[in-house]
C-alpha positions in Angstrom: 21.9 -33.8 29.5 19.5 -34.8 32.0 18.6 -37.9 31.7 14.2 -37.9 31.5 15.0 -35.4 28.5 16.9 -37.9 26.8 14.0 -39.4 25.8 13.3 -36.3 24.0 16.1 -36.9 21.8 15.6 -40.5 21.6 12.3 -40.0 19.7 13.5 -37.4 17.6 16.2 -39.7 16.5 13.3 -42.5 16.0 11.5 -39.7 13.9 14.3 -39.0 11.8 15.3 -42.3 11.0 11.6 -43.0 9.8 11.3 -40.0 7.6 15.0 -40.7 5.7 13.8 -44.5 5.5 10.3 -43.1 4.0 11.9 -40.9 1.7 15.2 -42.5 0.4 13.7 -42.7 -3.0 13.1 -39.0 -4.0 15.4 -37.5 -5.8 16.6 -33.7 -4.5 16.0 -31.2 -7.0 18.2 -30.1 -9.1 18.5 -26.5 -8.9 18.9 -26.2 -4.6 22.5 -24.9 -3.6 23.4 -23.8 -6.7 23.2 -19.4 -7.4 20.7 -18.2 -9.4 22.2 -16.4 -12.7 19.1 -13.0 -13.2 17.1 -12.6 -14.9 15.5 -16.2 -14.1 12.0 -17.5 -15.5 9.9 -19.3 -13.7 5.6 -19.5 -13.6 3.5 -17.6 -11.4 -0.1 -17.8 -10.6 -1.6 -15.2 -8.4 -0.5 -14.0 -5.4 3.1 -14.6 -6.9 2.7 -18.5 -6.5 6.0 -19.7 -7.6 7.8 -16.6 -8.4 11.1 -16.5 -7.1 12.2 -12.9 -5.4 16.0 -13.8 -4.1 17.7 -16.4 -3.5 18.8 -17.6 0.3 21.3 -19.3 2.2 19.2 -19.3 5.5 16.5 -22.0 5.1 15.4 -24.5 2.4 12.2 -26.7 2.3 11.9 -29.8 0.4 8.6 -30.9 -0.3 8.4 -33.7 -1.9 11.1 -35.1 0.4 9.5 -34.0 3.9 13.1 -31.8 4.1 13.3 -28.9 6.2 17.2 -27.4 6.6 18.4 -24.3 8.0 21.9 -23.2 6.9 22.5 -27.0 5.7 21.7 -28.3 8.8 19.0 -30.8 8.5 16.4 -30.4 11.4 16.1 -33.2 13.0 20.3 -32.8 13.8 19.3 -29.3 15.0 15.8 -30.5 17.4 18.4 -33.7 18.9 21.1 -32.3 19.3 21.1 -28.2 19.5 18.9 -25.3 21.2 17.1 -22.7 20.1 20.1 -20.1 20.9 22.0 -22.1 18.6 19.8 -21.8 16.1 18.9 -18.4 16.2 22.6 -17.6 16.1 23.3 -20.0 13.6 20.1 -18.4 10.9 21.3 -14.6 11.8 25.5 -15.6 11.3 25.6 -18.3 8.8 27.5 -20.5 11.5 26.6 -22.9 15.0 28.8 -20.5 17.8 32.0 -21.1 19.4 31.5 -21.7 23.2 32.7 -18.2 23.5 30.2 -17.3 21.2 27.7 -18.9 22.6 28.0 -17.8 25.9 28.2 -13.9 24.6 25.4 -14.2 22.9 23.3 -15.7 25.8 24.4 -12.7 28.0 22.9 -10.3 25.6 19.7 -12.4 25.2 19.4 -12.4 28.8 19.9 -8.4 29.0 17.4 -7.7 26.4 14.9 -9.2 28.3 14.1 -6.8 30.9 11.5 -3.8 29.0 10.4 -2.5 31.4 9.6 0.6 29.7 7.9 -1.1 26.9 5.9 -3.1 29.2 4.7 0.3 31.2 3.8 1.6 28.1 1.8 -1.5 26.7 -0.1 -1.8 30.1 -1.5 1.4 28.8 -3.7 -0.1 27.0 -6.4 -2.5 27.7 -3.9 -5.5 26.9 -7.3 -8.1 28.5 -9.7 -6.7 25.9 -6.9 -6.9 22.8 -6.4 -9.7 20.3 -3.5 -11.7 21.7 -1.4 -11.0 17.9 -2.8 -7.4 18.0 -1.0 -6.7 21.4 2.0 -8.1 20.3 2.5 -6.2 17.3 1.9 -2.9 19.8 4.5 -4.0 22.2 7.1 -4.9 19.1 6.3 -1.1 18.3 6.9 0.3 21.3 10.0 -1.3 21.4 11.1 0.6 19.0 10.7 3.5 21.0 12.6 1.9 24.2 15.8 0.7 22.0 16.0 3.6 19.1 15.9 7.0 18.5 14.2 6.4 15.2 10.5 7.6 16.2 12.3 11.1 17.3 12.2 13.8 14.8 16.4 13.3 14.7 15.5 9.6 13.4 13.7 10.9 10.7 15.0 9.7 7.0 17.2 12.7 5.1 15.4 13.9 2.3 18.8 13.5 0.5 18.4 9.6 0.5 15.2 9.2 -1.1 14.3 8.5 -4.5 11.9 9.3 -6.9 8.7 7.3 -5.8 8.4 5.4 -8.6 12.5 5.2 -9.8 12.4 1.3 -9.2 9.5 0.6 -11.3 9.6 -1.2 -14.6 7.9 -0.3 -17.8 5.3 -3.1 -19.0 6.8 -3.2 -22.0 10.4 -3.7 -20.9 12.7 -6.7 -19.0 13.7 -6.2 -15.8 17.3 -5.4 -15.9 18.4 -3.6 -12.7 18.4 0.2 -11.8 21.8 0.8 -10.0 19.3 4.0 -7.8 17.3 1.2 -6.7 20.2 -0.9 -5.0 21.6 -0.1 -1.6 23.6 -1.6 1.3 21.4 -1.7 4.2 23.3 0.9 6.1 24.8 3.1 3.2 22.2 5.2 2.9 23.2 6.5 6.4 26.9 6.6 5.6 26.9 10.0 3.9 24.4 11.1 6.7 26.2 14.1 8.6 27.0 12.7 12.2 24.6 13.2 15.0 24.6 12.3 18.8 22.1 9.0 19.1 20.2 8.5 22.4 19.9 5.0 21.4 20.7 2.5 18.3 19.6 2.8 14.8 17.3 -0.1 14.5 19.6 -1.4 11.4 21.2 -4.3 12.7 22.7 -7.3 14.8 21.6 -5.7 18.5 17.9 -5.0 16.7 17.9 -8.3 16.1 19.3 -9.4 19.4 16.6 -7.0 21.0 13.5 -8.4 18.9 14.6 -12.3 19.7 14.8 -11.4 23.7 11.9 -8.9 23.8 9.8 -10.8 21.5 9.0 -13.7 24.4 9.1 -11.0 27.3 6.1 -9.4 25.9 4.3 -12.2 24.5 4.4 -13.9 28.2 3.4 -10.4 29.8 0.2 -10.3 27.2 -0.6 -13.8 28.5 -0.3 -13.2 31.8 -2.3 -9.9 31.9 -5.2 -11.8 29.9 -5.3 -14.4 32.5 -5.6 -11.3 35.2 -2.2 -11.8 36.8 0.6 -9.7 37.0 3.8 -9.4 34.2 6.7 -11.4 35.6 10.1 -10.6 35.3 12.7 -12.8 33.2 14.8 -15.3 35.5 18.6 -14.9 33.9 19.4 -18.5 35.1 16.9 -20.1 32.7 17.6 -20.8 29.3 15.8 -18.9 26.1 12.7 -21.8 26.2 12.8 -22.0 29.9 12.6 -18.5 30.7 9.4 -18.0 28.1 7.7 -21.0 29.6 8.3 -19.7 33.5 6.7 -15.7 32.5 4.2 -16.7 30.8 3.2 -19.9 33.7 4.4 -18.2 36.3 6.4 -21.9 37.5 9.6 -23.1 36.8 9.5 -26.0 34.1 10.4 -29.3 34.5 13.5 -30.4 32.6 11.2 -31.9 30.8 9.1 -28.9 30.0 11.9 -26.8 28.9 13.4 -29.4 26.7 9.8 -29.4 24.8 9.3 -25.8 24.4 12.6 -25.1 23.0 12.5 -28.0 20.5 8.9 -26.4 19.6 10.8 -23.3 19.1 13.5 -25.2 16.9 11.2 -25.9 14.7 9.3 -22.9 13.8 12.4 -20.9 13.4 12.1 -20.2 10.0 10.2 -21.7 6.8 11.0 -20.6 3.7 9.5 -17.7 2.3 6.3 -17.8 3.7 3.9 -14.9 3.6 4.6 -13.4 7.0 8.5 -13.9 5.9 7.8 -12.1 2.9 6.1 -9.0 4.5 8.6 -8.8 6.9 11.5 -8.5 3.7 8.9 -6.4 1.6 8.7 -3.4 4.6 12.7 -3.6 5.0 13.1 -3.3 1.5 11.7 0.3 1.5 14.9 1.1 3.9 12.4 1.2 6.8 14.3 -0.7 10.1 13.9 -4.4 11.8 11.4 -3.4 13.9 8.5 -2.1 11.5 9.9 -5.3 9.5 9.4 -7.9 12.4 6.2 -5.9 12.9 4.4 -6.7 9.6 5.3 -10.2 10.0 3.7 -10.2 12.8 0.1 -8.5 11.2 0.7 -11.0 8.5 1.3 -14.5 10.9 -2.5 -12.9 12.6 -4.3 -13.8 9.2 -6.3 -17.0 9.8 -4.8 -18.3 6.8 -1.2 -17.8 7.7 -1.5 -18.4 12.0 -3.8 -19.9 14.4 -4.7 -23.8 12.5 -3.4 -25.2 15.6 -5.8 -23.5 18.0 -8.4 -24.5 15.3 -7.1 -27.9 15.1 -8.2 -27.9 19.1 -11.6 -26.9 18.1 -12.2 -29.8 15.8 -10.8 -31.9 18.2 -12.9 -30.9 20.9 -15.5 -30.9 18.7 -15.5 -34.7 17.3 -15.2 -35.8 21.0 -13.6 -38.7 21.1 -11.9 -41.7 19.0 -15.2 -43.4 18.5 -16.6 -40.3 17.1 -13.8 -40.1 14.6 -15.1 -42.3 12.2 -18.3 -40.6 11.3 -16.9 -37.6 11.8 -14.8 -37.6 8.7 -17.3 -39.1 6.7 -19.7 -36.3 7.4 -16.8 -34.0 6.4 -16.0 -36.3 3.1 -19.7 -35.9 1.8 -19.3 -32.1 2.6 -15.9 -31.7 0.7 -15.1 -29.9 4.5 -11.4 -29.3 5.1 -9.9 -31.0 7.9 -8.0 -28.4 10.3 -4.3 -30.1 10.2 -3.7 -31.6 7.3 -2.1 -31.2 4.1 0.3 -28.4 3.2 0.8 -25.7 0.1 4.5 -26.8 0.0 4.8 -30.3 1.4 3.7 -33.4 -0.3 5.5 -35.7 2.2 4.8 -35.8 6.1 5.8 -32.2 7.5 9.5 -33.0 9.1 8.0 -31.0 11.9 5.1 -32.9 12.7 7.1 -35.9 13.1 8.5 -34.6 16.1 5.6 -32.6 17.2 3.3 -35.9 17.2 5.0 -38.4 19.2 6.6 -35.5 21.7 2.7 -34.9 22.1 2.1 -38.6 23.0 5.2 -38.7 25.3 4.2 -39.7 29.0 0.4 -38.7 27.9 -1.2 -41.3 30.7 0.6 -38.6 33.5 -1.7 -35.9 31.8 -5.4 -34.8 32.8 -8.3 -36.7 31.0 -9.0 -33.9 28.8 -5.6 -33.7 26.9 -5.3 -37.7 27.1 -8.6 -37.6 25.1 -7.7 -34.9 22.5 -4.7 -37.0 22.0 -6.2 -40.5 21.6 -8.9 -38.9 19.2 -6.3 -37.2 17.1 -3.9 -40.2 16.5 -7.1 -42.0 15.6 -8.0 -39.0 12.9 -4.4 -39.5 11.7 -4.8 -43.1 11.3 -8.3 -42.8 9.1 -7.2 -39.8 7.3 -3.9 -41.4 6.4 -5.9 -44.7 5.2 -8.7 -42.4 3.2 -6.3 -39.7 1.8 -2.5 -40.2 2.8 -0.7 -42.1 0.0 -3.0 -41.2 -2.8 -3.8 -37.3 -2.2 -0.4 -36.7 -0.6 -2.2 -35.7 2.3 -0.5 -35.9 5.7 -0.9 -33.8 9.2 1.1 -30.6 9.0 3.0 -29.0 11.8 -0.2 -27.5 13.3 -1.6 -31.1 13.8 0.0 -31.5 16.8 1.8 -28.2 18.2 -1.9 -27.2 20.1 -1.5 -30.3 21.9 1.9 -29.9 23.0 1.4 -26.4 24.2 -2.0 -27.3 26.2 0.0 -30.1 27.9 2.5 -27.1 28.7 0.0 -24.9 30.4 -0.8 -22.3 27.4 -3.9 -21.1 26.8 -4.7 -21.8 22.4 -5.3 -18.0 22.3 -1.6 -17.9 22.9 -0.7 -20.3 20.2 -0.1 -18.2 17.5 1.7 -15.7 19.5 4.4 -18.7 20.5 4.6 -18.9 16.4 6.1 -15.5 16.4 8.4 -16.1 19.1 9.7 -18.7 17.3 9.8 -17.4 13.5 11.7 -13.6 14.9 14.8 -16.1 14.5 13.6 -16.3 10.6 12.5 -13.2 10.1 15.2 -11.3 11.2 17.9 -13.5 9.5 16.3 -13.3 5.9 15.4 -9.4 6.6 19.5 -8.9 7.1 20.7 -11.2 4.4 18.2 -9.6 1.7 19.4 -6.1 2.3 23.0 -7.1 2.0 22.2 -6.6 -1.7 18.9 -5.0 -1.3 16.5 -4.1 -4.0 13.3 -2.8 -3.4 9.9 -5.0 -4.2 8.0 -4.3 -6.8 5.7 -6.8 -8.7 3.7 -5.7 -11.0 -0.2 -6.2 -11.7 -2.0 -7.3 -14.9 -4.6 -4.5 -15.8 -7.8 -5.9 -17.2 -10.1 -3.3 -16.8 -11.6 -0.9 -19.1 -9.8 1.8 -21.5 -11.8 5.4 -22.9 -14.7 5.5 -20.4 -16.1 8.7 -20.7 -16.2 10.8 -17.5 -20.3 11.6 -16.5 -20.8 14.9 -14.7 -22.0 14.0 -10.8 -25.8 15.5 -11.8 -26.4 13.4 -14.8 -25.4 10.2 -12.7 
């Protein structure tokens, strides 16, 4: 390890320490690691809050406990000691790689890079003009077309494995049981498929995944690049999976340093339970459709304000307050006006966010080196932590979430915020990808159902006497 990144892990360690010494005294609940026997009850309030669709071995979230563990591996273990190709293997196999492994899988990252097709293709369109998350979603598309044959009239589904449109659905009336037509292997549907000569893959598997997770940051750095009026740069095979993204989307060569922040970054966004743009992404594969229409709608879904882009926001409040002497009255104008503040607090966690741990004090690492601007974001957000922690914190459960500090880190990277969310999805294709493969293993297509509560034996009026 080279030895000004071992300061990295030094305050990830500090960070862990802190958050098992904070929460030694909650209790881990009951039910996680054990299998679910269906049908299960549970309560659910709208938008399917707290309904349970599957159960996963991939990633769990504690809340209460400030716990965030992918394939049993708690996260801080992973951000000290690991990468993110390790844990991108690790969520899509179930298991950290042999050497071997490792290095096998790196060479196919590192070939999957280069789309230069896609890229041709997305420089079609007026990438400068486009929403950063709307461009991204096109390039994921037209990836499809560069790796598959699926959007040729050969990839077309056979009528002979579809079902009756609504064979999966569930009388009101009746407990869901199971329909056996409803349940498929992800690839058996194409088993009894007559055989056909393929141009390219299927879309269905491992190498999609492999694609998305190396194609994924290629495009995202090209979209930054083209919005900033330069030209697309191509991927350096010597650099790692963090280092690579960093120097295409910069156009320099991190710093040890650098490299070691971005892919810690990375680490942690990899996955997070079943989050909305998770659930998207499962809800489209369920239908049969392929990875890369999945990965796709996670993507449209992580572009919803509500789901991506706090951290940019948290930037603009920042800015906004000033400085740390402004922080005071700053919060007590947004107390009187009951005005959320952009960063804290969390649907799931009522503990500090495991990521922001990391996220905060990697932010503060070395900040006197930085330019005045990102020194003062940073002094006036550790003094908003500070006063919103004394005002809310213990009482309300209220603590900064990962989004708190991730804008900062990437600013003192060299990333525009506009690219912020986009870094989100280079990340969470590691998630995505892994849950989309392990639900279809015993797939079963979504359908929830809604409460009607409108009216019965309205009596049609003729268009003139309206």
């Amino acid at each position: 390890m080279h030895e000004d990144t071992q300061r990295i892990t030094d305050i990830i360690l500090k960070a862990a320490s802190k958050a098992r010494r904070e929460t030694r005294d909650e209790s881990k609940k009951q039910h996680a690691g054990k299998p679910l026997r269906w049908p299960i009850e549970c309560t659910i309030g709208p938008g399917l809050e707290g309904a349970i669709a599957c159960e996963s071995k991939i990633g769990y979230v504690d809340g209460s406990k400030g716990w965030l563990v992918y394939r049993g591996y708690d996260i801080f273990d992973l951000c000290a000691y690991s990468s993110y190709e390790e844990v991108s293997y690790l969520l899509l196999h179930g298991s950290l790689p042999t050497p071997e492994q490792l290095d096998d899988y790196k060479k196919k990252l590192i070939e999957y890079r280069y789309l230069n097709k896609t890229l041709r293709l997305l420089m079609g369109f007026p990438v400068e003009e486009m929403n950063a998350m709307g461009a991204l979603r096109m390039g994921t598309i037209l990836m499809r077309q560069e790796f598959t044959y699926k959007d040729q009239e050969s990839g077309r589904p056979g009528l002979d494995d579809a079902i009756s449109t609504d064979e999966d659905s569930i009388p009101m009336e009746t407990q869901p049981a199971g329909e056996k037509k409803a349940i498929y292997e992800f690839n058996a549907a194409r088993k009894a498929r007559r055989k056909r000569k393929k141009m390219r893959g299927d879309a269905s598997g491992l190498e999609a995944c492999y694609h998305l997770l190396a194609g994924v940051p290629t495009i995202t750095a090209a979209i930054s690049r083209v919005r900033q009026g330069h030209m697309a740069i191509e991927p350096d095979p010597k650099l790692s999976h963090a280092g690579n993204f960093l120097y295409m989307m910069t156009g320099k060569r991190p710093t040890p340093v650098q490299e070691r922040i971005m892919d810690v970054a990375l680490i942690l966004h990899a996955d997070h339970g079943m989050n909305a743009s998770t659930f998207a992404s499962m809800v489209v594969a369920s239908t049969l459709s392929d990875i890369y229409f999945s990965i796709g709608s996670g993507i449209a879904a992580l572009s919803g304000p509500l789901h991506g882009g706090a951290n940019e926001q948290v930037l603009h409040t920042l800015k906004k307050i000033g400085s740390p002497e402004n922080v005071s009255p700053w919060v007590q104008s947004a107390g009187k006006k009951k005005k959320k503040i952009s960063g804290f607090g969390h649907r799931v966690y009522k503990a500090y966010d495991p990521r922001a741990r990391v996220l905060g004090p990697l932010a503060g690492h070395r900040i006197r080196s930085c330019p005045e601007e990102i020194v003062n974001l940073y002094e006036t957000a550790n003094e908003l932590e500070k006063r919103v922690l004394r005002t809310f914190g213990r009482e309300k459960k209220i603590f900064p979430n990962v989004d708190f500090y991730s804008g900062i880190v990437y600013s003192r990277l060299g990333i525009d915020p506009s690219m912020f969310t986009p870094i989100f999805a280079v990340s969470r294709v590691a998630g995505w990808t892994a849950r989309v493969l392990e639900y279809l293993q015993k797939n079963r297509i979504f359908r929830p159902r809604a409460m009607y509560s409108g009216e019965f034996e309205r009596e049609y009026v003729s268009l003139e006497d309206r």
